[in-house]
C-alpha positions in Angstrom: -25.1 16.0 -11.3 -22.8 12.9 -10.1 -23.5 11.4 -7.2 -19.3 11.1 -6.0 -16.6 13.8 -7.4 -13.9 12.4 -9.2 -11.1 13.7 -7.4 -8.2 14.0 -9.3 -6.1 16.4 -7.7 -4.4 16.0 -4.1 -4.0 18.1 -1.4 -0.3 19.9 -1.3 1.7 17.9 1.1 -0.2 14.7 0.3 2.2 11.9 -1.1 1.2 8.9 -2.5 3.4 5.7 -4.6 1.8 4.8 -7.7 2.2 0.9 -8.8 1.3 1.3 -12.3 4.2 4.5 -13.2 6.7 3.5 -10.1 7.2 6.9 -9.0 6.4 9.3 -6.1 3.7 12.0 -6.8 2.1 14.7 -4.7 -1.3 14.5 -4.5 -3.2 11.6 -6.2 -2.4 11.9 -9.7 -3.5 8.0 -10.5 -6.5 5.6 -9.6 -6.7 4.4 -6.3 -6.5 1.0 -7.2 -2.7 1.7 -8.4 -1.6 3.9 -5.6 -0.4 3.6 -1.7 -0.5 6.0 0.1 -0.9 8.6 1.4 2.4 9.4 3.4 2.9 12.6 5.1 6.5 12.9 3.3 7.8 12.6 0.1 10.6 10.1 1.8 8.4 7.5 3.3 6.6 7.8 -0.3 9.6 6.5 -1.4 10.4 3.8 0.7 6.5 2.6 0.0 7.0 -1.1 -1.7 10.3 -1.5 1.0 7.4 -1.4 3.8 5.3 -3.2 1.6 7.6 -5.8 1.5 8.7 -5.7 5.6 4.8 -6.1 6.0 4.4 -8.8 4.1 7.3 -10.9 5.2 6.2 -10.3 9.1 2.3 -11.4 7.8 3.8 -14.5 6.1 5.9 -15.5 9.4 3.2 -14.9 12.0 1.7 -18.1 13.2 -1.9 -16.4 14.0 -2.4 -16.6 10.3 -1.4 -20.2 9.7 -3.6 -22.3 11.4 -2.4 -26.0 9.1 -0.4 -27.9 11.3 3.2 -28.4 9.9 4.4 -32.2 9.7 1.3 -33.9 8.9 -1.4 -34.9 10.8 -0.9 -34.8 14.5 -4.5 -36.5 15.7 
């Protein structure tokens, strides 16, 4: 007996994005590893890589996360 099920098939109402096919599917039809989610709707499913994007722009911009001073050194 395996030790972890593989779980293949999702719960109805559970959304997920999956990188590798670039579509929408209900219920985790793909690995984990090429899949967000999951989203309550089938809309924000859709809009996954948008807020992927949005997140990442905001991550790139915030100045907690770059601690090099710009303009050389400043001793």
């Amino acid at each position: 007996m395996p030790l972890f099920k593989k779980r293949t098939a999702g719960k109805p109402g559970e959304w997920y994005y999956c990188l590798e096919h670039k579509k929408v599917e209900e219920g985790p039809e793909c690995p984990a590893k090429d899949r967000f989610g999951p989203y309550a709707t089938r809309t924000e499913a859709e809009h996954a890589m948008e807020k992927a994007r949005e997140r990442n722009l905001q991550w790139e911009n915030d100045p907690a996360w770059h601690d090099a001073p710009k303009g050389g050194d400043e001793d």
